[in-house]
C-alpha positions as CSV (number, residue, x, y, z in Angstrom):
1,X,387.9,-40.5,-48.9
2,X,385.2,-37.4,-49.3
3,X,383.0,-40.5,-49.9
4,X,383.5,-42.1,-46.4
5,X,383.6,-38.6,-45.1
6,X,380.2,-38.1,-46.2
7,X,378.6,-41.4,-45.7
8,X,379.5,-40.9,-41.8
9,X,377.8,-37.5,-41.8
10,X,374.7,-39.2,-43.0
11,X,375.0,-41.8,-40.7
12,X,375.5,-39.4,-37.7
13,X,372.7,-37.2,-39.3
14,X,370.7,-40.1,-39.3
15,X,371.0,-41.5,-35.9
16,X,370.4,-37.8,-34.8
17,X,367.2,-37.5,-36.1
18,X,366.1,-41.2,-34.6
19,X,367.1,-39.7,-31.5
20,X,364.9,-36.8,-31.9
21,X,362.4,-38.8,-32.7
22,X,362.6,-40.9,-29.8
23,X,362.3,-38.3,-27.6
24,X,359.5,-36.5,-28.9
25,X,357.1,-40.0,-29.1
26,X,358.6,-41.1,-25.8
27,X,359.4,-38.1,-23.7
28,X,358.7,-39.9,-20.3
29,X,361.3,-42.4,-21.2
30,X,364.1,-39.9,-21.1
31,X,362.7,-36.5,-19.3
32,X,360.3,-37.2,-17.2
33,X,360.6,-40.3,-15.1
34,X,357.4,-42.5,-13.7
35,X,356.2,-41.0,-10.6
36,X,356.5,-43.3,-7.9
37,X,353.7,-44.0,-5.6
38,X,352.9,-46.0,-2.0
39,X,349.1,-46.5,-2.6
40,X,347.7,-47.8,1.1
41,X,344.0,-48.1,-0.4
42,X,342.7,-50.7,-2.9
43,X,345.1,-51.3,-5.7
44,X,341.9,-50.6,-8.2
45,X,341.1,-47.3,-6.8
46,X,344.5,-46.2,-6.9
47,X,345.2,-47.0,-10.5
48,X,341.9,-45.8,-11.7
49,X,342.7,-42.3,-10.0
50,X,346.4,-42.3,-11.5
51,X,345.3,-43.3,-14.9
52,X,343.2,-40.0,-14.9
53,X,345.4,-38.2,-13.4
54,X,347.9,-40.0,-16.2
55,X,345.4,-38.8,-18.9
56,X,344.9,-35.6,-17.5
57,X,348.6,-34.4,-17.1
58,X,350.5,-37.1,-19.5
59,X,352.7,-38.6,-16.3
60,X,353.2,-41.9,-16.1
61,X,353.2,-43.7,-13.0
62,X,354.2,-46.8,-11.0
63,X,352.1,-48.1,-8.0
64,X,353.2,-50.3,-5.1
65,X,350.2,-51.4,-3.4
66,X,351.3,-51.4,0.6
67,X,349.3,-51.7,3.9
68,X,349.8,-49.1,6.3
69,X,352.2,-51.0,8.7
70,X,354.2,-52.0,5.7
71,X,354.4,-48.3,4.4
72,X,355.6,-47.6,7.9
73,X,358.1,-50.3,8.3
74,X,359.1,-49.5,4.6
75,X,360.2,-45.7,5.1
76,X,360.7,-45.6,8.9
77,X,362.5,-48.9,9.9
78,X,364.4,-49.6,6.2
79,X,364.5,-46.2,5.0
80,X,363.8,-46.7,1.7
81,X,364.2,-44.0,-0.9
82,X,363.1,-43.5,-4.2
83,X,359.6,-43.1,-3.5
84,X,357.8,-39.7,-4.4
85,X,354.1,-39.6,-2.9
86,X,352.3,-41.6,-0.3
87,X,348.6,-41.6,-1.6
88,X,346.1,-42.7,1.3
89,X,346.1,-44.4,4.7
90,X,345.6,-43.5,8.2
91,X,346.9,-39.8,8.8
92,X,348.7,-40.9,11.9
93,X,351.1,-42.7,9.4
94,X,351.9,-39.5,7.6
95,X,352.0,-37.8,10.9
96,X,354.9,-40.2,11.9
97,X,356.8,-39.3,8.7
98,X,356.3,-35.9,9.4
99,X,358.0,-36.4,12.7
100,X,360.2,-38.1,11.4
101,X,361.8,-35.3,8.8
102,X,360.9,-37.8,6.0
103,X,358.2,-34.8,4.8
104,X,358.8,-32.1,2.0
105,X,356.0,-29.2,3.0
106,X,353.8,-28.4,0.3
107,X,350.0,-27.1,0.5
108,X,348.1,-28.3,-2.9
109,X,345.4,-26.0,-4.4
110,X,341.8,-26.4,-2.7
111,X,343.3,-27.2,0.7
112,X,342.4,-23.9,2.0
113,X,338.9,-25.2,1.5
114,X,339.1,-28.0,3.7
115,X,338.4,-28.2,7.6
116,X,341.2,-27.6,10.0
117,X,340.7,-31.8,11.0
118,X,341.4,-33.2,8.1
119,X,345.2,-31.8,7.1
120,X,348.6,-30.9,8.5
121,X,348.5,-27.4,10.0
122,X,352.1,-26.6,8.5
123,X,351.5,-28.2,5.5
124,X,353.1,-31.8,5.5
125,X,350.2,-33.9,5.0
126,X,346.8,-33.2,3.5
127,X,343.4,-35.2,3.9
128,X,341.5,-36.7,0.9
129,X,338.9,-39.0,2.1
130,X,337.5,-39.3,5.8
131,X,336.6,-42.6,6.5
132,X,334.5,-44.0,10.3
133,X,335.2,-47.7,11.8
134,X,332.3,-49.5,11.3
135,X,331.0,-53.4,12.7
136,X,329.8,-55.0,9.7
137,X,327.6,-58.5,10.3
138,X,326.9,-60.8,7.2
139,X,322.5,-60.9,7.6
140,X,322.8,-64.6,5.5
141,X,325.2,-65.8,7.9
142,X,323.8,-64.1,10.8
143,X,320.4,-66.0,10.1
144,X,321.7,-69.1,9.2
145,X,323.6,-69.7,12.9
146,X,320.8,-71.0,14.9
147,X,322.5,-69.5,18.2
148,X,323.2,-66.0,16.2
149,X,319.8,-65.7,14.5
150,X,317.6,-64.6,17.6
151,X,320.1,-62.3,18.9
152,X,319.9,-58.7,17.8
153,X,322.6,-56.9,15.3
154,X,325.7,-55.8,17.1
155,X,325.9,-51.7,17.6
156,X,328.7,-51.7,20.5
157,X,331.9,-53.3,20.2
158,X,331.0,-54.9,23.9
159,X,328.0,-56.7,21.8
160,X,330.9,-58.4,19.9
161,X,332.1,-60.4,23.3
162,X,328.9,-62.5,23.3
163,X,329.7,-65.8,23.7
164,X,327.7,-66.9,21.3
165,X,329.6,-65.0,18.4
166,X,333.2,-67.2,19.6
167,X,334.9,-67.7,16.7
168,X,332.7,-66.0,14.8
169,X,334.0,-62.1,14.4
170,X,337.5,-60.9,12.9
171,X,339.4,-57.6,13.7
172,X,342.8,-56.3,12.3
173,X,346.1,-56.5,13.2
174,X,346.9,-53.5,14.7
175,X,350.5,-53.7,14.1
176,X,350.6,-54.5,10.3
177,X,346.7,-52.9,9.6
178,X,346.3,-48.8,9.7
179,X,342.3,-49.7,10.3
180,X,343.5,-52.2,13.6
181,X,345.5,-49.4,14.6
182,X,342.6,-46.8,14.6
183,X,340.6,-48.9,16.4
184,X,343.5,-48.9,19.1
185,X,344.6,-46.0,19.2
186,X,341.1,-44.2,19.2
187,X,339.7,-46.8,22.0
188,X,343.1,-45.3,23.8
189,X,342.1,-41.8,23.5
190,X,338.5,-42.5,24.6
191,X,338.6,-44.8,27.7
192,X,342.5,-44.8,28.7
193,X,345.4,-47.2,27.3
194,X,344.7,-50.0,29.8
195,X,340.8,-50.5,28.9
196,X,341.4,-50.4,25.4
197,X,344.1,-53.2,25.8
198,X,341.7,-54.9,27.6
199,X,339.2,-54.5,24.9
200,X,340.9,-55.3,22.0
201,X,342.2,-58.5,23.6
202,X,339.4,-59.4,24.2
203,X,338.0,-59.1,20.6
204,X,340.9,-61.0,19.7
205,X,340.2,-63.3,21.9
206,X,336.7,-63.9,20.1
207,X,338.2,-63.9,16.6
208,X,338.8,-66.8,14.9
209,X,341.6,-64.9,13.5
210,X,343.7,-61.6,13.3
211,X,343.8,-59.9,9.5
212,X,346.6,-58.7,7.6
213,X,344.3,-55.4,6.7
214,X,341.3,-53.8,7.1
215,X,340.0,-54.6,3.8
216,X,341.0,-58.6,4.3
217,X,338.3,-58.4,7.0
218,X,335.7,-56.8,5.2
219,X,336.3,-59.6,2.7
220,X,336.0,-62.3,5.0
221,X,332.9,-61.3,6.2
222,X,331.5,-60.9,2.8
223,X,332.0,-64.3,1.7
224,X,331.2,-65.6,5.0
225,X,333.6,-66.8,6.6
226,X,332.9,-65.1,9.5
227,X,329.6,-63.4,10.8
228,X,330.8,-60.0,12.2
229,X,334.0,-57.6,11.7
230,X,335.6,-54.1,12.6
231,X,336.3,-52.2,9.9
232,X,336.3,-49.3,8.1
233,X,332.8,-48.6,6.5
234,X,333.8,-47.8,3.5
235,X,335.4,-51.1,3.2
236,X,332.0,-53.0,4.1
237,X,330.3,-50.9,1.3
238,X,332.2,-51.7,-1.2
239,X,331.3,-55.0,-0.8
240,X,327.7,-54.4,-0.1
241,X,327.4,-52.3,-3.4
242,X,328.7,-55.5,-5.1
243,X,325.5,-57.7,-3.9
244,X,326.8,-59.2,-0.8
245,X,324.7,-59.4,2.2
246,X,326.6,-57.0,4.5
247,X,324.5,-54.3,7.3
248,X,326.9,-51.7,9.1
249,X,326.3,-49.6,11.7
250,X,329.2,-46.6,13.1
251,X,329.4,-47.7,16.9
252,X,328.9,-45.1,19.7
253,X,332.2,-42.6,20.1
254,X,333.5,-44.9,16.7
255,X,337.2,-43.9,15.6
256,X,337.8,-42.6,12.0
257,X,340.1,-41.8,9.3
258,X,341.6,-39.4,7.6
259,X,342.8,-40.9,4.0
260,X,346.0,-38.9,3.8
261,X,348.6,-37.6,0.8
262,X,351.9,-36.2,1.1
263,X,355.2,-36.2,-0.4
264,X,358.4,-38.1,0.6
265,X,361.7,-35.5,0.9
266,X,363.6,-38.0,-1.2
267,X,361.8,-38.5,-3.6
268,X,363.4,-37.9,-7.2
269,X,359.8,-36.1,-9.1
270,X,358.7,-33.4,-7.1
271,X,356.7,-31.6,-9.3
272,X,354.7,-34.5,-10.8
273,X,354.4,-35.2,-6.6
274,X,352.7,-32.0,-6.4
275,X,350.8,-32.0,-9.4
276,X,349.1,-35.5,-8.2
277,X,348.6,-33.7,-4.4
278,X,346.9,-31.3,-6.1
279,X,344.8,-33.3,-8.4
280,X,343.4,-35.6,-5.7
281,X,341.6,-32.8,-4.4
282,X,340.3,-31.2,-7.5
283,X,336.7,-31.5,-8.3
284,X,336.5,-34.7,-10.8
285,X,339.3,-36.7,-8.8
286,X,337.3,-36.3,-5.2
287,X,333.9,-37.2,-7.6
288,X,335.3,-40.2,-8.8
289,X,337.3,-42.1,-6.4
290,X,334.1,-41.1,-3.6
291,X,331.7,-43.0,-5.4
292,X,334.1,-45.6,-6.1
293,X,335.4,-46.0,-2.3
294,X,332.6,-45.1,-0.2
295,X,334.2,-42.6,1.6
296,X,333.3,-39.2,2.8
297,X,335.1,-36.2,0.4
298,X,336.7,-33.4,2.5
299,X,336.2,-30.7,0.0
300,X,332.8,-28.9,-0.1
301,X,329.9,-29.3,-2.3
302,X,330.7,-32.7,-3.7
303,X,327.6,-35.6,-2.9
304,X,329.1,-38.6,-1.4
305,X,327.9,-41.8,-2.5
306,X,324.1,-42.4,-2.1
307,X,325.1,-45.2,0.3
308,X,326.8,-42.8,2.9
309,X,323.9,-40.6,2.9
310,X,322.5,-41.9,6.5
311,X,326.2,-41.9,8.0
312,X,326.4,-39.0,11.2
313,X,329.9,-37.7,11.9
314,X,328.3,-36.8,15.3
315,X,328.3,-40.8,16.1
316,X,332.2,-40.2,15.7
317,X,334.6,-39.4,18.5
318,X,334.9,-35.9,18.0
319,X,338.0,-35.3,20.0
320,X,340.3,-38.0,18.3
321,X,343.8,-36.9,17.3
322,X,346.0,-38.4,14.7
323,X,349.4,-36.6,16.3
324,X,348.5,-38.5,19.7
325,X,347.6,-41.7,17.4
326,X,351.2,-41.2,16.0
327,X,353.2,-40.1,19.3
328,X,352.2,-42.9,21.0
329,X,351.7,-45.9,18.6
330,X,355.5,-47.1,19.6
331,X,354.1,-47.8,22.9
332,X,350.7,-48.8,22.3
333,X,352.0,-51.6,20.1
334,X,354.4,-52.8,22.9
335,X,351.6,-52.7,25.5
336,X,349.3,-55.1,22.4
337,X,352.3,-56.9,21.8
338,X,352.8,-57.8,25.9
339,X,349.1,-59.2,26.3
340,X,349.4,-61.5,23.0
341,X,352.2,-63.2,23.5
342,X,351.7,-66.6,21.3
């Protein structure tokens, strides 16, 4: 009997120290869950900045890769939970979860140190890459197309209503792409709703197709498939630094971007949510995903990527406002939807 009594102390002992074990080789399985992030820039930027952030801090991660309207439809229309930290896209989509009480307030380290523009003035949201729409032409295609090759590079969107370029030029969807709705929204708060309706029908009119996303159009133009797109220069550059034939140039009173991150109320990590809002804007996170992405940092005295250096924020419109862009999208989208009816 003391026999059996002992041999199932030594098993119990036993199984306690695997336990222990366990935990200390694998604390993230038991004490500190993956953080769970929206990423609504390029999948590869994304997981190179949480893997250094992962190496930096030892938290695991998971990424869902969304577009902004997804993101959108995602936490506003299905009001999904679960989700800790939205990392990137258009600030008027975190201004719209701000509005929406979907928001925990937090202000990371080193956002005193960024301009007034580019973050939440209570605190919600917080900017980490500014970003300008840009009309990108492919020069091989554009020289190839015999009615395209004496005609001079595009530097208005008006230039993209030739009729030679029918067919030829691509913009976003504004309802599904955060890059179609800048355009929108920002040709709203420059010339009034109904001209920038009439505009971006227009374009659409002239495309031989709507995309999905921003970064869709950019790679449509880069293979050729088209000869001209709107999107966001950063976009076109990544494909330009990759060999691909691809001139940009930041149209007169252009909209732009501010590449947002902020953290979802619900979400069941806080404090690895704020550790990763906090490490986005630290020093070697804003070096490394800048000269990955081609965007513009918003922190001082880091060097953007050689290939931004001739970009002019001044080109920009100046007076563009992301809680207008958010306030009225619900009805901007209606008034797009009205004029494209299949």
């Amino acid at each position: 009997m003391m026999l059996r009594k002992g041999s199932v102390i030594f098993v119990l002992a036993a199984a306690l120290v695997l336990v222990l074990v366990w935990i200390w080789i694998y604390p993230g399985k038991t004490a500190n869950p993956p953080l769970k992030v929206y990423v609504i820039f390029q999948e590869d930027e994304g997981r190179m900045l949480l893997e250094k952030f992962k190496k930096e801090t030892g938290q695991s991660y998971e990424v869902i890769r969304m577009s902004s309207g997804e993101a959108s439809y995602h936490l506003l229309s299905m009001n999904k939970t679960g989700i800790d930290v939205v990392l990137g896209g258009t600030a008027d989509l975190h201004e719209s979860l701000k509005s929406s009480g979907k928001l925990l307030r937090y202000k990371p380290r080193m956002s005193d140190k960024i301009p007034e523009a580019y973050k939440d003035k209570q605190g919600y949201w917080t900017g980490m890459y500014m970003g300008a729409l840009a009309i990108g032409v492919n020069e091989q295609v554009w020289k190839q197309v015999p009615e395209l090759a004496g005609l001079p590079l595009p530097q208005r969107y008006e230039d993209l209503l030739r009729p030679e370029l029918k067919g030829k030029i691509e913009i976003p969807d504004p309802e599904t792409s955060g890059t179609g709705y800048t355009l929108l929204a920002s040709l709203a708060q420059e010339r009034g709703t109904e001209k920038a309706i009439e505009l971006m029908h227009a374009l659409k009119q002239q495309s031989s197709s709507t995309t999905f996303s921003g970064i869709s159009s950019a790679q449509r133009l880069a293979v050729g498939d088209v000869a001209a797109v709107v999107s966001f220069l950063g976009d076109q550059l990544r494909f330009n630094n990759s060999g691909y034939a691809i001139r940009s140039s930041i149209p007169p009173q252009a909209g732009w971007e501010i590449g947002a991150v902020s953290i979802l109320k619900n979400g069941g990590n806080k404090a690895a949510a704020k550790k990763l809002a906090d490490f986005v804007l630290s020093k070697s996170a804003q070096t490394t995903y800048m000269n990955t992405a081609f965007s513009m940092p918003v922190i001082p005295n880091i060097k953007p990527n050689s290939l931004l250096a001739s970009v002019k924020t001044d080109q920009l419109l100046s007076s563009y406002r992301f809680d207008v862009a958010a306030a009225e999208r619900s009805d901007l989208l209606m008034r797009w939807r009205a004029v494209n009816k299949p």
